[in-house]
OpenMM code with the backbone's topology and positions (N, CA, C; nanometers):
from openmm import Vec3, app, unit

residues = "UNK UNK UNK UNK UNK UNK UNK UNK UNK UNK UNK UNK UNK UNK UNK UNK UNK UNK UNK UNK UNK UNK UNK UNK UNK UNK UNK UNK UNK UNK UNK UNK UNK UNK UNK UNK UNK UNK UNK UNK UNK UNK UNK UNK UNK UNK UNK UNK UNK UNK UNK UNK UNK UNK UNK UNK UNK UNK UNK UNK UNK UNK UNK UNK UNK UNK UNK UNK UNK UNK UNK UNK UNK UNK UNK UNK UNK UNK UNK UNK UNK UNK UNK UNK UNK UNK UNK".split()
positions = [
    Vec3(0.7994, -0.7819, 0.3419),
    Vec3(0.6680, -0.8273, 0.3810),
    Vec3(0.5911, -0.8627, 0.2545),
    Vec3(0.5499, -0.9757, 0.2556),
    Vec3(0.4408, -0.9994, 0.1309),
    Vec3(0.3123, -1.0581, 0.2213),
    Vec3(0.2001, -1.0106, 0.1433),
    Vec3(0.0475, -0.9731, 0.1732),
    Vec3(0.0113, -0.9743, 0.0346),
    Vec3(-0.1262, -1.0578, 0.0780),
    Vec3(-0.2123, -1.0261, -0.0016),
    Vec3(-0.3236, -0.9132, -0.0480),
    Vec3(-0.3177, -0.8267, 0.0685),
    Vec3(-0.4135, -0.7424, 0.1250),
    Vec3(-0.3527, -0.6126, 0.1137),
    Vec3(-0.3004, -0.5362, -0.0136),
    Vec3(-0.2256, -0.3795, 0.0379),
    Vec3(-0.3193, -0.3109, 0.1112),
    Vec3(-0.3976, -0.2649, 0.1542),
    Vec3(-0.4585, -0.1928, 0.2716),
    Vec3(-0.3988, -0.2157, 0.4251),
    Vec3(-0.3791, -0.3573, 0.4640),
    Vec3(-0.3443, -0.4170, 0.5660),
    Vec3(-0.1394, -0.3528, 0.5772),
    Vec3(-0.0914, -0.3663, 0.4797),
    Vec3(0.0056, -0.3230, 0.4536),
    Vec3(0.0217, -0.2073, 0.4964),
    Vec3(-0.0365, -0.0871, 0.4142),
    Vec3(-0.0422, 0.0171, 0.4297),
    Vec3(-0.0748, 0.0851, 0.5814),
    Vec3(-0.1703, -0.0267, 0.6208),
    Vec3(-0.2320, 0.0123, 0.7847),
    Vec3(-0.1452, -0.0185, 0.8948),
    Vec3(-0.0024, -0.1336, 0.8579),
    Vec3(0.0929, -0.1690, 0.9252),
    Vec3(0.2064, -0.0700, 0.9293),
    Vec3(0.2349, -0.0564, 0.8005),
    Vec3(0.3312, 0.0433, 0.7989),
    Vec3(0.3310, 0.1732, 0.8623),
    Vec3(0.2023, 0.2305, 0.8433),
    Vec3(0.1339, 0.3827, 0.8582),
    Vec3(0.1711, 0.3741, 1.0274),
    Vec3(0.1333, 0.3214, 1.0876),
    Vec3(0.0927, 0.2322, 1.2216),
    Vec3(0.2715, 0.2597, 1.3227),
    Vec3(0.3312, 0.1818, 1.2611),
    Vec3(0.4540, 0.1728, 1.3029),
    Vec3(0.5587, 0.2908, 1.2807),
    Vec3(0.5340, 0.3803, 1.2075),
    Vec3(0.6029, 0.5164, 1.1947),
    Vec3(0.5124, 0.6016, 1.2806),
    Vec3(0.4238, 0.5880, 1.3624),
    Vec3(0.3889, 0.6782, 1.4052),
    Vec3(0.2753, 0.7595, 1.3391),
    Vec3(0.2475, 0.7204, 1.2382),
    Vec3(0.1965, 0.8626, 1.1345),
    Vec3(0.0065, 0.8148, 1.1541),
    Vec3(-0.0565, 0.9611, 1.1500),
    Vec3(-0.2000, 0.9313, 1.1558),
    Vec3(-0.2017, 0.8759, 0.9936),
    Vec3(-0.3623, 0.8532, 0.9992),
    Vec3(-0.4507, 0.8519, 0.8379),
    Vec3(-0.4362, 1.0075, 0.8280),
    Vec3(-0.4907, 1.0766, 0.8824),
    Vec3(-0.4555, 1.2222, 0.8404),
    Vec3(-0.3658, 1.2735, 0.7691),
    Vec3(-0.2314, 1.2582, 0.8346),
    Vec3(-0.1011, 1.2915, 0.7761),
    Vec3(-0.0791, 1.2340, 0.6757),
    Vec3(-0.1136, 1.0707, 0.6446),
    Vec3(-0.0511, 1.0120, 0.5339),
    Vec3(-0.1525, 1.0392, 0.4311),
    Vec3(-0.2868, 1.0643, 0.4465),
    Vec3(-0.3975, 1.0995, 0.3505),
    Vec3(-0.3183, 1.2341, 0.2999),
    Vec3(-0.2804, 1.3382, 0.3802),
    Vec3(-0.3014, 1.4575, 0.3130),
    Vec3(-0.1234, 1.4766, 0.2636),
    Vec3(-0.0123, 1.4038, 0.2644),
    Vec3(0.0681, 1.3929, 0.2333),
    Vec3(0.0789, 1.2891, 0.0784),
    Vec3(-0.0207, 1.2371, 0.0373),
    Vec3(-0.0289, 1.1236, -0.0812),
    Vec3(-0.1513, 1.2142, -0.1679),
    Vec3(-0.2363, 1.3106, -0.1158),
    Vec3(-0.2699, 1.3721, -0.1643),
    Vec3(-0.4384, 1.3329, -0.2209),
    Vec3(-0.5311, 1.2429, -0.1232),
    Vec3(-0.6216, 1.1626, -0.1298),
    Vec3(-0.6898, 1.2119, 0.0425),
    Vec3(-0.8255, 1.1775, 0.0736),
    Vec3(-0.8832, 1.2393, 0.1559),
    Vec3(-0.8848, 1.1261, 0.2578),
    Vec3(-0.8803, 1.1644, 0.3480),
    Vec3(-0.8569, 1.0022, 0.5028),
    Vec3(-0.9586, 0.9386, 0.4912),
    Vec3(-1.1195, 0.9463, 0.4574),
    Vec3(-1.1845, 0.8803, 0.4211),
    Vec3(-1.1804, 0.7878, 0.3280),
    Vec3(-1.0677, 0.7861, 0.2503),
    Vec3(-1.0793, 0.6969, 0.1087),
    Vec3(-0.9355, 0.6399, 0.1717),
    Vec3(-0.8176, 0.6898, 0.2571),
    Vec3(-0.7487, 0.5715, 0.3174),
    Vec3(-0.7799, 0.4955, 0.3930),
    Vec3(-0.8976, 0.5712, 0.4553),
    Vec3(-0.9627, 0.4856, 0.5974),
    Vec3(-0.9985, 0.3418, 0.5053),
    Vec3(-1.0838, 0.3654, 0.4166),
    Vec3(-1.1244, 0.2728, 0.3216),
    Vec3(-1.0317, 0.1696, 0.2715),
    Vec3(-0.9114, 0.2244, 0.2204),
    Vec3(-0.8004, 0.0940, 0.1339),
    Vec3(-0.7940, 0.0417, 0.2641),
    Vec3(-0.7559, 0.0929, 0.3811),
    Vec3(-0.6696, 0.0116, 0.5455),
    Vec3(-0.7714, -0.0827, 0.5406),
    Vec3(-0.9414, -0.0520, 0.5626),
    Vec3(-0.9952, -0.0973, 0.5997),
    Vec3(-1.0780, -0.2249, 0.5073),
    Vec3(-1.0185, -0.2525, 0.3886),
    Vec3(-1.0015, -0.3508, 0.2960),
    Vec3(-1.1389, -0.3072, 0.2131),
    Vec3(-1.2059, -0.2172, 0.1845),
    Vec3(-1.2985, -0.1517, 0.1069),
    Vec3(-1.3142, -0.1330, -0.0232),
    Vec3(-1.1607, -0.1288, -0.1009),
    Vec3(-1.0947, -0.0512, -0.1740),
    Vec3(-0.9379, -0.1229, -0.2177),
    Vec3(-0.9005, -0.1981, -0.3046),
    Vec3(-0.7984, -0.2063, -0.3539),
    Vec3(-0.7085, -0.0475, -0.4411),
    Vec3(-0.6331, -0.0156, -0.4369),
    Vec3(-0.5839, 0.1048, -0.4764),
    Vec3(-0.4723, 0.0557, -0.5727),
    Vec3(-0.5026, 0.1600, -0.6640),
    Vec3(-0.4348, 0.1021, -0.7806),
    Vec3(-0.2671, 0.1697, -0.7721),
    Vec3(-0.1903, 0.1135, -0.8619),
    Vec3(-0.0370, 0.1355, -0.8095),
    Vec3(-0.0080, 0.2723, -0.8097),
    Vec3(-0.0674, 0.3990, -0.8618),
    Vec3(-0.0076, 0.5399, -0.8604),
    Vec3(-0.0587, 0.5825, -0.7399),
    Vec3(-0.1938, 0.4888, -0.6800),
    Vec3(-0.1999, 0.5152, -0.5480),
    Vec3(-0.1066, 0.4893, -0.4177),
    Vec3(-0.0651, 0.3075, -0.4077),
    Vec3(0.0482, 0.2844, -0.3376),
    Vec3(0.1468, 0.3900, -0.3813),
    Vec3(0.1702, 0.4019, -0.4576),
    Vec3(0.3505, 0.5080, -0.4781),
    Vec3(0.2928, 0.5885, -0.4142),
    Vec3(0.2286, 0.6391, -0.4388),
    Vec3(0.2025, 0.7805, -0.3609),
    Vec3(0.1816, 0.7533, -0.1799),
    Vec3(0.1518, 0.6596, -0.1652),
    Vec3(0.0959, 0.6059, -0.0191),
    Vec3(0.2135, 0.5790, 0.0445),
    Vec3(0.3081, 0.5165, -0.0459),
    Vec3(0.4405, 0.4738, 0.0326),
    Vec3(0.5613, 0.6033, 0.0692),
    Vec3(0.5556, 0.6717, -0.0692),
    Vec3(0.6061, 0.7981, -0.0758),
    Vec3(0.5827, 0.8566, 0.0409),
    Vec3(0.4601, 0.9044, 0.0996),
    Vec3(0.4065, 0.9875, 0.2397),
    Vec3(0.4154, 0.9158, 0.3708),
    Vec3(0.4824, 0.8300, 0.3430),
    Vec3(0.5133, 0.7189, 0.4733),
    Vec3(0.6710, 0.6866, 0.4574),
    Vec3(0.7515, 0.7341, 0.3797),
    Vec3(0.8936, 0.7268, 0.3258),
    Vec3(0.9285, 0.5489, 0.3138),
    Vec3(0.8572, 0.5060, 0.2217),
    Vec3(0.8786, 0.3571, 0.2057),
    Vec3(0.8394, 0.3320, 0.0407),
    Vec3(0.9006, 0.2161, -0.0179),
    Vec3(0.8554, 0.2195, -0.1846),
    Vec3(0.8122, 0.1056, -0.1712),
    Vec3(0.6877, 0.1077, -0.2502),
    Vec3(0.6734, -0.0169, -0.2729),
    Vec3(0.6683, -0.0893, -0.4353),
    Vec3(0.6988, -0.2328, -0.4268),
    Vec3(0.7375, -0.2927, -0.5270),
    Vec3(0.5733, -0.3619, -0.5583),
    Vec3(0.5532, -0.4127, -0.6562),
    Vec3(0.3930, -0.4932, -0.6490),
    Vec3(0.4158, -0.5407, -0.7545),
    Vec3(0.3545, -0.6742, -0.7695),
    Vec3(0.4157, -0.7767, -0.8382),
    Vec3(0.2817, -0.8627, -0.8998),
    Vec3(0.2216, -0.8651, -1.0195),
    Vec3(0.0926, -0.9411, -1.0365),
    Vec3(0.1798, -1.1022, -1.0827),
    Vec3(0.1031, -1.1741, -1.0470),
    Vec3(0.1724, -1.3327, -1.1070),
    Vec3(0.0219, -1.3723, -1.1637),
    Vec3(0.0903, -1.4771, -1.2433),
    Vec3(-0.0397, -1.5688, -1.2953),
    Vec3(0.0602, -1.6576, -1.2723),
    Vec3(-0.0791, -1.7892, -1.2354),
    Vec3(-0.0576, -1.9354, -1.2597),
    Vec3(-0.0246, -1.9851, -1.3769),
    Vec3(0.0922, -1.9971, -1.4158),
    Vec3(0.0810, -2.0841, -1.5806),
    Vec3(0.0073, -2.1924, -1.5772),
    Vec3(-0.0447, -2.2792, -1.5039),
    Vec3(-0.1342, -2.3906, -1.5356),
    Vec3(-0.2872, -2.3585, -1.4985),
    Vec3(-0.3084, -2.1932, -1.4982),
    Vec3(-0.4292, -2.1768, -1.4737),
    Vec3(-0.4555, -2.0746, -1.5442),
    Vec3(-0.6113, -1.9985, -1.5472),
    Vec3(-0.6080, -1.8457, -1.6217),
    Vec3(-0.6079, -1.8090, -1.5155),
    Vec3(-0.6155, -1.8075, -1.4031),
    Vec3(-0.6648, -1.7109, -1.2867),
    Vec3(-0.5586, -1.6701, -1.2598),
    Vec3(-0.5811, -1.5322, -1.2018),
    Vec3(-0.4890, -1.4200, -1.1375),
    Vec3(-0.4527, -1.4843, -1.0409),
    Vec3(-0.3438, -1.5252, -0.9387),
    Vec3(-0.2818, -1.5217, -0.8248),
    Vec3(-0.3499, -1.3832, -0.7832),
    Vec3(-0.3456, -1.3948, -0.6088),
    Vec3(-0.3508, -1.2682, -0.5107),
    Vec3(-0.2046, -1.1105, -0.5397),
    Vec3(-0.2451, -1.0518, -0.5352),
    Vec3(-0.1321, -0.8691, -0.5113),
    Vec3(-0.0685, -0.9412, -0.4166),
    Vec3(0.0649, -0.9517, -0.4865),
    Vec3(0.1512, -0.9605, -0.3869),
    Vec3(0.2281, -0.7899, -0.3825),
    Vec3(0.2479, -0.7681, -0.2609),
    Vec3(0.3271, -0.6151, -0.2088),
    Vec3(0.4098, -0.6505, -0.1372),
    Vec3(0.5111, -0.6126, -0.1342),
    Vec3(0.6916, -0.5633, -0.1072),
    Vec3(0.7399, -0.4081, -0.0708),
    Vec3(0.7437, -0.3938, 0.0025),
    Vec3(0.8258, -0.2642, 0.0650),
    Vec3(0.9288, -0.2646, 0.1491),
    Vec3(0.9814, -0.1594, 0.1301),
    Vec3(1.1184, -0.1501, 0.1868),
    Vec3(1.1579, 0.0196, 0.2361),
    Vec3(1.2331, 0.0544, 0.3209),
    Vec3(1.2625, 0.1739, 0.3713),
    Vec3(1.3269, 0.2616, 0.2934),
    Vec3(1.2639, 0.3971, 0.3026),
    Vec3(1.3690, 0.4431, 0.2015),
    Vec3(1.4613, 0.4965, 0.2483),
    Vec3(1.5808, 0.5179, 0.1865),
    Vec3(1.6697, 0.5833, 0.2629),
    Vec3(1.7369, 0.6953, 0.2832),
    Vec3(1.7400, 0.7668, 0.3327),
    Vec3(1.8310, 0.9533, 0.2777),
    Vec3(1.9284, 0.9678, 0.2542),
    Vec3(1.9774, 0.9594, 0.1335),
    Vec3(2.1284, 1.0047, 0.0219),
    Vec3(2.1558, 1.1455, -0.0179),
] * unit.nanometer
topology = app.Topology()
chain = topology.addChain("A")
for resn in residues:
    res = topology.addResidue(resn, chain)
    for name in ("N", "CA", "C"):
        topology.addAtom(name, app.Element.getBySymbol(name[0]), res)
């Protein structure tokens, strides 16, 4: 999945396992009010946050900044996740 939006991400994923904001707040180790916030596009979260977000949802995510070479501007967060798996 690539998005521009990791909150939306996070709110998809969270969503589809079943798992509250509760559980994944207090499993990443951050208060449901401040996930309510990234889901709810409030809040970009910086990457030790995703790891930790994906971690409590058993998924990794990859995040990728690009620049335009024919521009200075930042391109959009692109995010990538994938399942993790039990070895």
């Amino acid at each position: 999945m690539v998005i521009a939006d990791p909150g939306v991400v996070v709110s998809e994923i969270r969503k589809r396992r079943g798992l509250s904001q509760k559980v994944v707040a207090e499993r990443s180790g951050m208060s449901q009010p401040a996930l309510s916030r990234i889901e709810g596009g409030g809040g970009i979260p910086d990457i030790a946050t995703l790891l930790r977000l994906g971690a409590a949802m058993g998924v990794r995510f990859r995040v990728e900044l690009v620049v335009d070479d024919d521009t200075t501007e930042i391109e959009p967060l692109t995010v990538h996740h994938r399942q993790l798996t039990n070895a």
